[in-house]
Backbone as numpy.savetxt, mean C-alpha at the origin, in Angstrom:
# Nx Ny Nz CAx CAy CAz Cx Cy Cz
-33.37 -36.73 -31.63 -32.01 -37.01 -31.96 -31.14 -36.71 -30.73
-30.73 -37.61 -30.51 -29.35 -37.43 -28.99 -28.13 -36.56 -29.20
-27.96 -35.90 -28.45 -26.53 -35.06 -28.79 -25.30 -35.85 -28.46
-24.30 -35.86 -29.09 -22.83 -36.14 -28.29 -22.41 -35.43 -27.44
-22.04 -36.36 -26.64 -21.26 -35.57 -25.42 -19.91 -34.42 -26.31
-19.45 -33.24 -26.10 -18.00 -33.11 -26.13 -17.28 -33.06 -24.96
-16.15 -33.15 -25.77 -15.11 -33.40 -24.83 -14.55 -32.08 -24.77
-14.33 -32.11 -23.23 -13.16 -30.68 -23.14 -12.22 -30.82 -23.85
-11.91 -29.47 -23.96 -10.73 -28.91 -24.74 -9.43 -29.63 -23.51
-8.39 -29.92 -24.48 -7.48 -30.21 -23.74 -6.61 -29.09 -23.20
-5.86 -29.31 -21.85 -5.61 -28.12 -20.78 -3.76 -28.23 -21.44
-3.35 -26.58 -21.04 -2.20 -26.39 -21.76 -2.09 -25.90 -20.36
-0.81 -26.23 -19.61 -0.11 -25.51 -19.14 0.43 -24.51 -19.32
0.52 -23.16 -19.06 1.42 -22.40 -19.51 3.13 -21.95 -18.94
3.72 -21.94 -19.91 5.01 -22.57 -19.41 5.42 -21.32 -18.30
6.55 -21.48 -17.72 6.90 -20.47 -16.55 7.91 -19.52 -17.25
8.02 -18.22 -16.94 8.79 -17.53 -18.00 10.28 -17.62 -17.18
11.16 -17.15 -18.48 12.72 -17.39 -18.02 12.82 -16.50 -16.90
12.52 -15.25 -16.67 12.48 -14.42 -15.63 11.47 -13.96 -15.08
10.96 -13.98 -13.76 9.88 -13.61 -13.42 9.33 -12.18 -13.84
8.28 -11.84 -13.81 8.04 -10.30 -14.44 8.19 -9.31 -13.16
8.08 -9.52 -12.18 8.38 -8.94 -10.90 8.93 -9.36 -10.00
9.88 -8.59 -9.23 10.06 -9.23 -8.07 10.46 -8.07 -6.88
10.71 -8.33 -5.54 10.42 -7.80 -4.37 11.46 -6.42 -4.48
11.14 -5.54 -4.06 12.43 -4.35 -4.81 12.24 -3.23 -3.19
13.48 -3.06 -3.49 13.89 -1.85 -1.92 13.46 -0.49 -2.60
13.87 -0.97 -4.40 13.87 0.75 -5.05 12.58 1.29 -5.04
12.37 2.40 -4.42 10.77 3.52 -4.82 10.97 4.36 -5.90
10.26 3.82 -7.01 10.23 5.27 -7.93 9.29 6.15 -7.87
9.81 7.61 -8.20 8.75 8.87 -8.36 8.86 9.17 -9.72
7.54 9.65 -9.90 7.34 10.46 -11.02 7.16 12.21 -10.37
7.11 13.20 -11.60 6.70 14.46 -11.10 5.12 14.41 -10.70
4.91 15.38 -9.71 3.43 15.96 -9.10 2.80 16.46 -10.43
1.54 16.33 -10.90 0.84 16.45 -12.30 0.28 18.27 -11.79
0.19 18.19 -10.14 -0.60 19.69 -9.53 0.28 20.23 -8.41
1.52 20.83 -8.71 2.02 20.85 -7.19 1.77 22.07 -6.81
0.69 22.82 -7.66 0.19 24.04 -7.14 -0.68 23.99 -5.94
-1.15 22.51 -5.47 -1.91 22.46 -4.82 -2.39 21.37 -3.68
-2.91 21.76 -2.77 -2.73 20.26 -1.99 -3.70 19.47 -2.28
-3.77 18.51 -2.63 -4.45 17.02 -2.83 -4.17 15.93 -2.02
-5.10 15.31 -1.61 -4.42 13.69 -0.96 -4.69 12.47 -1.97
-3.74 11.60 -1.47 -3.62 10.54 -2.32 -3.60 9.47 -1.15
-3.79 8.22 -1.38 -4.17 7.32 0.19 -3.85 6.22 -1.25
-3.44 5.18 -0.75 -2.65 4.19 -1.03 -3.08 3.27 0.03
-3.90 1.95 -0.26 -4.52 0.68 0.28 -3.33 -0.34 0.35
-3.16 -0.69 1.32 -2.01 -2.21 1.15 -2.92 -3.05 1.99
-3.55 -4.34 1.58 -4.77 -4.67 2.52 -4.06 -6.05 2.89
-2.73 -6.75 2.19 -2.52 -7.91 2.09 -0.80 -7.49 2.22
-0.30 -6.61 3.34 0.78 -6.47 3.55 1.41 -7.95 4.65
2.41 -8.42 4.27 3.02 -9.54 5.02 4.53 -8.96 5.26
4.89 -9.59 6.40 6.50 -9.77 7.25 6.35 -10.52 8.04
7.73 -10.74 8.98 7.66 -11.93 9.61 8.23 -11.51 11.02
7.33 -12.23 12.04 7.36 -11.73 13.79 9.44 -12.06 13.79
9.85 -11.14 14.22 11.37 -11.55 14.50 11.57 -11.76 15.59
10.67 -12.41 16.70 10.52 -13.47 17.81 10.38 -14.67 17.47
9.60 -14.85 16.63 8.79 -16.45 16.51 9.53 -17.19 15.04
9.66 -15.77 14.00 9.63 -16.00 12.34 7.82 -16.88 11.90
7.30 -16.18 12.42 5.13 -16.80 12.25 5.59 -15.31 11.04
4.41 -15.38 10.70 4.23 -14.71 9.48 3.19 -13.58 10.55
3.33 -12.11 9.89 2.44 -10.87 10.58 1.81 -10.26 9.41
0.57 -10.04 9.42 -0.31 -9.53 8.48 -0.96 -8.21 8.86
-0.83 -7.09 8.12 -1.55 -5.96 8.64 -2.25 -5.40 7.23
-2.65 -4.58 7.49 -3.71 -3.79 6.56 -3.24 -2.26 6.50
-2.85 -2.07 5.51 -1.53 -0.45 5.82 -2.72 0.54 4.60
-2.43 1.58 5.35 -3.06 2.51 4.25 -1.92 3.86 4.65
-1.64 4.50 3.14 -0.42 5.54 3.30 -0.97 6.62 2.17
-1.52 7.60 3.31 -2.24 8.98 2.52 -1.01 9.74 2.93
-1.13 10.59 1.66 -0.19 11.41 1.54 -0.31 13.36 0.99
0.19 13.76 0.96 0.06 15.46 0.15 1.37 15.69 -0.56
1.41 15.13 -1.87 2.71 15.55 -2.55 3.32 17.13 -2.50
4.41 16.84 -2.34 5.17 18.28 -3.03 5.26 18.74 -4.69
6.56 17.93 -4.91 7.14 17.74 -6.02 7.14 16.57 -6.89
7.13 15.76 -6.17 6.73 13.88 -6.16 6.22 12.72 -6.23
5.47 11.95 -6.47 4.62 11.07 -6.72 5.59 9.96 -6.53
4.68 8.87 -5.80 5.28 7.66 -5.81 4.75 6.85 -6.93
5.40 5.84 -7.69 4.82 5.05 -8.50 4.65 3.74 -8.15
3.30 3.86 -8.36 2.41 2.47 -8.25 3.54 1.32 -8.10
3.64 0.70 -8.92 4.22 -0.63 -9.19 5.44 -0.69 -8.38
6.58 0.28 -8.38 7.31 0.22 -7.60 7.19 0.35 -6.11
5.88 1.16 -5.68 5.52 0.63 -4.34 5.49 -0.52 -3.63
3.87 -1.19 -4.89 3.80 -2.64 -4.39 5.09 -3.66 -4.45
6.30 -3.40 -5.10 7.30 -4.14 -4.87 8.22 -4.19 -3.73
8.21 -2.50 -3.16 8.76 -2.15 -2.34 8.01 -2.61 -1.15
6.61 -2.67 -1.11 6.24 -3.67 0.09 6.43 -4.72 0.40
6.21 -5.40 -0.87 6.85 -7.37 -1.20 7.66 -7.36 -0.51
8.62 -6.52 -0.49 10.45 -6.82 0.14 10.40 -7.04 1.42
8.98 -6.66 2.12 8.97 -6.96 3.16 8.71 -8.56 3.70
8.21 -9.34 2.83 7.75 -10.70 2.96 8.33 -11.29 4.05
9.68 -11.59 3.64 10.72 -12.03 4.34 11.54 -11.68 5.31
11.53 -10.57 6.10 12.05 -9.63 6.66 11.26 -9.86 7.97
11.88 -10.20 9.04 11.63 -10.02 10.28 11.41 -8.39 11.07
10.04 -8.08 11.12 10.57 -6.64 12.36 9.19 -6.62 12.94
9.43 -5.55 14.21 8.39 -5.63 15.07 7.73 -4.97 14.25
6.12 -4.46 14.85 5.27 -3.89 13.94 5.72 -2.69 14.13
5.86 -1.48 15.21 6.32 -0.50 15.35 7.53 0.16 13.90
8.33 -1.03 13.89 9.62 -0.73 13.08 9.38 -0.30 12.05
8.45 -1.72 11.52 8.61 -1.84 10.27 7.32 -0.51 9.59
6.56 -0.29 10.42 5.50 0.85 9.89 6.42 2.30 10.10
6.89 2.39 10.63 8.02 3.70 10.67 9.21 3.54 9.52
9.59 2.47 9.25 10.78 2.63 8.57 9.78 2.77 7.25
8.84 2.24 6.79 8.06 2.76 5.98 7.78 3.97 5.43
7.55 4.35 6.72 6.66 6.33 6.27 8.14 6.52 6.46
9.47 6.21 6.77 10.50 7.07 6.78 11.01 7.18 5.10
10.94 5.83 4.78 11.40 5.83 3.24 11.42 6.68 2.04
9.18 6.41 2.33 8.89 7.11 1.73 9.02 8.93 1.71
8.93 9.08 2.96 9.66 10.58 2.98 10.63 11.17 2.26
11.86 9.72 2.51 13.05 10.16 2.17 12.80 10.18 0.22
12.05 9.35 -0.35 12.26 9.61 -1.77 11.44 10.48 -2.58
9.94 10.84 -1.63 9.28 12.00 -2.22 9.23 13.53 -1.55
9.75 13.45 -0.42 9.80 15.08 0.64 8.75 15.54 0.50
7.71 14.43 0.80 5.84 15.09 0.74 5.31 16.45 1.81
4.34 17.17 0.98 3.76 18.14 2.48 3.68 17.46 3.64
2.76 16.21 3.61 2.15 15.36 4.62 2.23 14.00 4.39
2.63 13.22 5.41 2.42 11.68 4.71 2.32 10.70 6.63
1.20 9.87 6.08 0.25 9.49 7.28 0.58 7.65 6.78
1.06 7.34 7.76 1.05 6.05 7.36 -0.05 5.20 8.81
-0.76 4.42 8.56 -1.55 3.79 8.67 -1.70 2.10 9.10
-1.07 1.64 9.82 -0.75 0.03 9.96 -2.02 -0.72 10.74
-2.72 -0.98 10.47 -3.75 -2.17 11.15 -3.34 -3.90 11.13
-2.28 -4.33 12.33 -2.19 -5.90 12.25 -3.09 -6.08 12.69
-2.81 -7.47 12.06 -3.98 -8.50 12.64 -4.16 -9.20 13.90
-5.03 -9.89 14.46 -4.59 -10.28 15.75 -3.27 -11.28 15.96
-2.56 -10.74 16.74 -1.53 -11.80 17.74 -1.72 -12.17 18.69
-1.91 -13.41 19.14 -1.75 -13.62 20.89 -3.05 -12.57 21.37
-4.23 -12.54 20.72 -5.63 -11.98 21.04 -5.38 -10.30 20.85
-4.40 -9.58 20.30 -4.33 -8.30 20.54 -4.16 -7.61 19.17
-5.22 -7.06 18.70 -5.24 -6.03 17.34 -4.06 -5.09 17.95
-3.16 -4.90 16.88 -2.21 -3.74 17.31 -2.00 -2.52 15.53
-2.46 -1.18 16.57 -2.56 -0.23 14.95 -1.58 0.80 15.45
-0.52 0.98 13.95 0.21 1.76 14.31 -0.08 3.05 13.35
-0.17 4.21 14.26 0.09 5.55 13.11 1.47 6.56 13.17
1.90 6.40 12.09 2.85 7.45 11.99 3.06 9.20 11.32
3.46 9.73 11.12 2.80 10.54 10.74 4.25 11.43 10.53
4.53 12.96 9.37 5.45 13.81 8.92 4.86 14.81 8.18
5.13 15.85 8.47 4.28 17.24 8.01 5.80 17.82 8.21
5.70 18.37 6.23 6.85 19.40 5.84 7.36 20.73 6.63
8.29 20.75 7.16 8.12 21.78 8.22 7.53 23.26 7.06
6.77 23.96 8.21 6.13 25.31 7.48 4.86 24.75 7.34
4.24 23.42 6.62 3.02 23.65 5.79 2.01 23.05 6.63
0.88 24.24 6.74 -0.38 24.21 7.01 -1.69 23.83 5.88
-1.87 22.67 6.39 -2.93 22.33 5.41 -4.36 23.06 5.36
-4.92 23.20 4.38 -6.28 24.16 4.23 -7.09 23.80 5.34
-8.13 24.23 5.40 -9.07 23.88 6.39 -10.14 23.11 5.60
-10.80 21.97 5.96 -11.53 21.16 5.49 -12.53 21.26 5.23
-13.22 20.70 4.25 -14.71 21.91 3.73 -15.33 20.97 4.25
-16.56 21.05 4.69 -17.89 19.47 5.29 -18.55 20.42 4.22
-19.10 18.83 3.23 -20.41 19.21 2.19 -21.03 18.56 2.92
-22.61 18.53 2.76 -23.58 18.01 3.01 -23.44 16.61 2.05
-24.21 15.27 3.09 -23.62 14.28 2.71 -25.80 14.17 2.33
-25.59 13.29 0.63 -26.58 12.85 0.02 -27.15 11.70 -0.05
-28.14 10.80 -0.48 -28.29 9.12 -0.38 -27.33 8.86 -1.49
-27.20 7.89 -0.65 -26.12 6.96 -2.01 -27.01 6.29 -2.79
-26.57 6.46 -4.47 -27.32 6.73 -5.32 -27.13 5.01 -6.51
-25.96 4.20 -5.61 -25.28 3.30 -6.15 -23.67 3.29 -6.93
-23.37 2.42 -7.11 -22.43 1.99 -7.99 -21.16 2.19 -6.88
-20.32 2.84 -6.60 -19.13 2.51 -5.44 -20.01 2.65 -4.38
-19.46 1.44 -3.37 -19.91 1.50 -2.31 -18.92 2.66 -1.63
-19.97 3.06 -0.17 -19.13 4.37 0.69 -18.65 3.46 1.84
């Protein structure tokens, strides 16, 4: 016995909403530190950060990572990644714009430590990485324990 073909399901567009659910934001929100008894780091991936060369207006792509040691403060997620968006459109050199960054964020959480991290991409043949860096005046961070490192056993890669 031969089967019938079916037919696909017919395709629904889904409509576009009246207001977008996000959009590019200057504002950083904090929440409170869950441990501010203690120092912890927190590192924050931006792998698909964009702005724009304010020589050319070409589009500049870097790879930002922003570890930090709260005080009192926590940055929140979502309002980060918006607060990066804002950069889309915004012309600045790479220098600038990775400093005015770690300055921001300073200014809205007053972290122990906060390390900002910029890896562009190539321009004109030249990887350019910027680090910035702010340590709370007074605080000395612990001294770093080295465990003995084991086989990786699977599941996250190292």
């Amino acid at each position: 016995m031969a089967k019938t073909p079916r037919k696909p399901p017919a395709a629904e567009q889904r409509p576009l909403p009246a207001n977008p659910p996000t959009a590019p934001s200057k504002t950083l929100h904090v929440f409170p530190n869950p441990a501010p008894e203690r120092d912890y780091a927190i590192e924050f991936q931006i792998p698909e950060f964009t702005c724009l060369c304010p020589l050319t207006g070409q589009p500049d792509f870097a790879h930002i990572t922003i570890d930090l040691v709260a005080d009192q403060l926590c940055i929140e997620l979502k309002s980060l990644k918006m607060y990066m968006w804002s950069f889309r459109d915004e012309g600045a050199f790479h220098e600038k714009v990775s400093n005015d960054i770690l300055t921001r964020i300073v200014e809205v959480t007053q972290p122990r430590f906060a390390r900002i991290t910029a890896k562009w991409y190539v321009r004109g043949g030249i990887y350019t990485t910027v680090v910035a860096e702010h340590r709370s005046k007074g605080w000395k961070p612990q001294p770093i324990v080295v465990l003995p490192r084991h086989a990786h056993e699977g599941g996250l890669p190292r």
